[in-house]
N, C-alpha and C positions, 0 to 999 in steps of 0.2 A: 310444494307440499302444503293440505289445507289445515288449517288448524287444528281440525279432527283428526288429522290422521297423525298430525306431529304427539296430541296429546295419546291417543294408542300405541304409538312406538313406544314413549315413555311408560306406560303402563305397560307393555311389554316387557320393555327394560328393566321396567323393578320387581318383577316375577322371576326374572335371572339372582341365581348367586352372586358374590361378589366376583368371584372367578369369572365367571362366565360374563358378568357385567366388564373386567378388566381386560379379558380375551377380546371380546367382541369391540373396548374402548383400543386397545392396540391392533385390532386389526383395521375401523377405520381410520386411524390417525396413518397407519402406514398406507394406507388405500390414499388418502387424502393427498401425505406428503407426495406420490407417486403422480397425481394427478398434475398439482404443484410443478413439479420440477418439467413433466412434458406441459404444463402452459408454460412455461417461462424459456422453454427449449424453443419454442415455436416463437415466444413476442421476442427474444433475442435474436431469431433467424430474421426476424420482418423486421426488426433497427438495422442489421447489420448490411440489409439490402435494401436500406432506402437513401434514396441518392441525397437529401438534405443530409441526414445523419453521416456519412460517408466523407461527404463535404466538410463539417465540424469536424470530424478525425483528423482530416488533414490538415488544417487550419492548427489545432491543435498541438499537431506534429510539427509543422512547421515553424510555430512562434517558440516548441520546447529543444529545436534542435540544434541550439546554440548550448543548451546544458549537457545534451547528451554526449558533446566533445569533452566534457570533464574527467573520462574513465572510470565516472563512479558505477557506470549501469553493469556493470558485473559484481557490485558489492553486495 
């Protein structure tokens, strides 16, 4: 977006009521967080399937699985 156009929206935006300034401020914050959670759905898929990262898990798992014989992991 160019700097003209950021400062029209805002001039926009201040021709709205406060309502309508609040409505339109919660509809993109939930637009946004929406956006948010399917990136982070997609960079979580692409760690989960990449073979280095896969490797640390298990490595991981391995040096922690002498504590997991403690019976605390149901506490």
């Amino acid at each position: 977006m160019s700097t003209a156009q950021l400062h029209a929206f805002e001039a926009q935006f201040h021709q709205l009521s406060v309502d309508e300034q609040r409505l339109l401020l919660d509809r993109l914050t939930a637009d946004h967080r929406q956006n948010n959670d399917v990136q982070w759905s997609v960079e979580l898929a692409a760690m989960a399937a990449d073979p280095d990262i896969q490797r640390e898990v298990r490595a991981i798992e391995q040096e922690f699985a002498d504590t997991e014989q403690d019976g605390l992991e149901n506490v």
